[in-house]
Each structure stands twice: as C-alpha cells, then as structure tokens.
C-alpha positions, -999 to 999 in steps of 0.1 A, spaced: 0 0 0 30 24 8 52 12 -17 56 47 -39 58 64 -10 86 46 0 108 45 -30 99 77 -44 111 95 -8 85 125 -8 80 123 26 90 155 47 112 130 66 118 89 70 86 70 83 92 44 104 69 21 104 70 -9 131 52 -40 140 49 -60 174 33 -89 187 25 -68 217 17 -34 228 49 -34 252 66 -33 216 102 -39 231 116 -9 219 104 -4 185 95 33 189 80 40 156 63 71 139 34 43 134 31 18 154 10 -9 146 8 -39 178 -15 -65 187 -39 -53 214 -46 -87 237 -85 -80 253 -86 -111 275 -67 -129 304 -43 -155 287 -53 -194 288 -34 -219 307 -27 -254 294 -15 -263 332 -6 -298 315 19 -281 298 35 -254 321 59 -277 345 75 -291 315 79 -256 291 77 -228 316 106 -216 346 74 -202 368 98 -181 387 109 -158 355 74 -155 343 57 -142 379 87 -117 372 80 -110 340 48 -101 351 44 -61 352 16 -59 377 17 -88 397 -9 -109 382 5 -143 381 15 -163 410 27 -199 414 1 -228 422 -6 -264 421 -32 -279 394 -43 -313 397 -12 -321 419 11 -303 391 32 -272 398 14 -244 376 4 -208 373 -26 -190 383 -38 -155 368 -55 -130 388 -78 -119 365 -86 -83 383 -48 -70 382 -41 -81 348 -40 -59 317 -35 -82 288 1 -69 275 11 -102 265 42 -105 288 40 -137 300 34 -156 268 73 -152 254 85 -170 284 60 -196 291 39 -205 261 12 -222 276 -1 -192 291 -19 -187 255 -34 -155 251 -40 -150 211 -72 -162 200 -99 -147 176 -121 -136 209 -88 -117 224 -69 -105 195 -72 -73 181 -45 -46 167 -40 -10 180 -24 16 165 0 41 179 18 72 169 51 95 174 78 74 189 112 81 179 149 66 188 168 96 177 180 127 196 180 151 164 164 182 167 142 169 196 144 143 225 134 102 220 100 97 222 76 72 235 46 69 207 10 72 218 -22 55 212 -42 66 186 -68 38 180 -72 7 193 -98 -21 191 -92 -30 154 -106 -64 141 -70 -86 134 -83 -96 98 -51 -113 83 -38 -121 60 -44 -83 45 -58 -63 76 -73 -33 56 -90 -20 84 -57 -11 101 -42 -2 62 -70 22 59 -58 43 88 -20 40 82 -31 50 52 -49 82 70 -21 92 91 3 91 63 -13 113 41 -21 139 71 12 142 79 30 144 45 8 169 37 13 193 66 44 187 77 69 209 77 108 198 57 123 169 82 96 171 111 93 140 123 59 126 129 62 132 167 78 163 159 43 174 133 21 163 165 40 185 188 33 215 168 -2 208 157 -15 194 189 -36 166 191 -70 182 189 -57 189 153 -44 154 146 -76 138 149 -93 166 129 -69 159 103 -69 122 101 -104 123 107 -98 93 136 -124 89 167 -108 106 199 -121 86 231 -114 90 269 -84 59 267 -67 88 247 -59 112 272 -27 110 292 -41 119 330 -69 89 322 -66 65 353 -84 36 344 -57 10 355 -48 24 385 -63 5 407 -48 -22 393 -14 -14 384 -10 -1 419 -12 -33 434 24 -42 417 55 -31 435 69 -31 396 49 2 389 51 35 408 31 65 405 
C-alpha cells in the first residue's frame, strides 16, 4: 500500500513504520506503530507449564503482579489473577502455555510518534491513537486504511524533516484527529486513570 511512497522519498522525513506482537513493543519506537492489542486474560494449558515454563521468570516478568505460582491437579502451575491483569502479553514469550491470542482476544492497535533519535528533539515514546481494530489477516485493511490516514495527514502538513512526533508536537492533538479524521475517546488522554487501581497493586509500577 506504501510502496511509492517509500521508493519515491517524498515524505517530509523517513517513516518508520514498526510491527509487534504486543503493545509493550520492546523498543520499537515507531512514527506508526502498529501492535497487537490482547482483550482477554491468557489461557493456561497447566498440562503443559511444569515441562515448558521456569514459573519463577514468568511471575517476574509479570508487570503488575498478576501471576503467581500454584498447584493444578497435583502439578506445579500458574494461576492469573484476572482483576490485576492488563492483557500486555508479557507472559506468553516466556511460558507458552499461558496462551493468550485467540480470535475472541486479538485485536491490533495503533500508535503514533515514537522516535529513537536525539535530532532536533528528544526520544519519544509513541502514543495510542486507535485501538480495538478487528485482526483480519492475512491483508488487515481496516488497520491499512488508517495507516493510510495518518500518512497522508502528515505528508501533507508537515513541515521539511519534522518528524511525525515532531508534526504532532506542533499541531497538537485536537488537530491530529481533525486531520486524520480518527475517533478521539477518553483511553486517549494522558491523565486517564483507568488502571490504576490495578497497576498499583504491583510493586513493579510507581506513581
């Protein structure tokens, strides 16, 4: 779908465009930022964890606390406390058996404005700009029509090597979503405290 764009360079500065099996992202600041959104708790095969899974490195991997050690059917195992936990998807790369794709939990979200780079303005963390998107592979036009969006917002009114955090900055948000014609909702604003009662309960996160 971006292609032309790519090759033919006519963007006011380079696009990075990254992909993740997760919304923690490991790293991958990107100008776009497309991750899979988990909605669900994962699913344990407890037949499987004793054998595949060191239980002590995933109850740290862990962010908020959520998993803790028990016994299944006279089996060493994991449990999931389904109130703390926010679907990122943590646990699965060290233990998977606690299985949490799934056409009921999988969805993409979107996010915006990371960068790596120090030039002209400090590394960025990106930010969400829609989430919720139905994970229609192999193609996923849904999430190719808003790319698609963003892109064209931002090569059109950005200034000569503004980066896409950079464009955002200037424009403020309020004019982003004008401009890319995108829903704004309440899980967009940066003060929203929705997990706080849960991520509170983790010694891993302070406020």
């Amino acid at each position: 779908m971006l292609h032309s764009e790519f090759i033919d360079e006519k963007m006011p500065n380079r696009v990075r465009i990254t992909t993740s099996c997760c919304q923690i992202n490991c790293g991958g600041q990107g100008d776009i930022a497309v991750n899979v959104q988990y909605t669900k708790p994962p699913k344990i095969n407890h037949d499987l964890v004793a054998n595949v899974c060191e239980r002590p490195a995933v109850v740290a991997r862990c962010p908020v606390a959520a998993i803790r050690p028990a016994m299944v059917d006279g089996k060493p195992s994991l449990e999931i406390d389904e109130k703390k936990c926010v679907c990122c998807g943590a646990c699965y790369p060290p233990c998977p058996p606690m299985q949490i794709n799934g056409d009921d939990s999988t969805k993409i979200a979107i996010w915006v404005g990371g960068k790596h780079s120090n030039a002209r303005s400090k590394p960025t963390f990106h930010k969400l700009v829609v989430a919720n998107l139905p994970n229609n592979a192999p193609h996923w036009p849904e999430v190719n029509a808003i790319v698609l969006k963003i892109v064209k917002a931002y090569k059109k009114d950005a200034k000569h090597w503004e980066r896409m955090g950079e464009w955002i900055e200037r424009i403020g948000w309020n004019r982003f979503f004008e401009m890319t014609e995108l829903a704004f909702t309440k899980h967009h604003i940066d003060t929203w405290t929705g997990s706080r009662k849960t991520m509170n309960h983790s010694a891993h996160v302070h406020f």
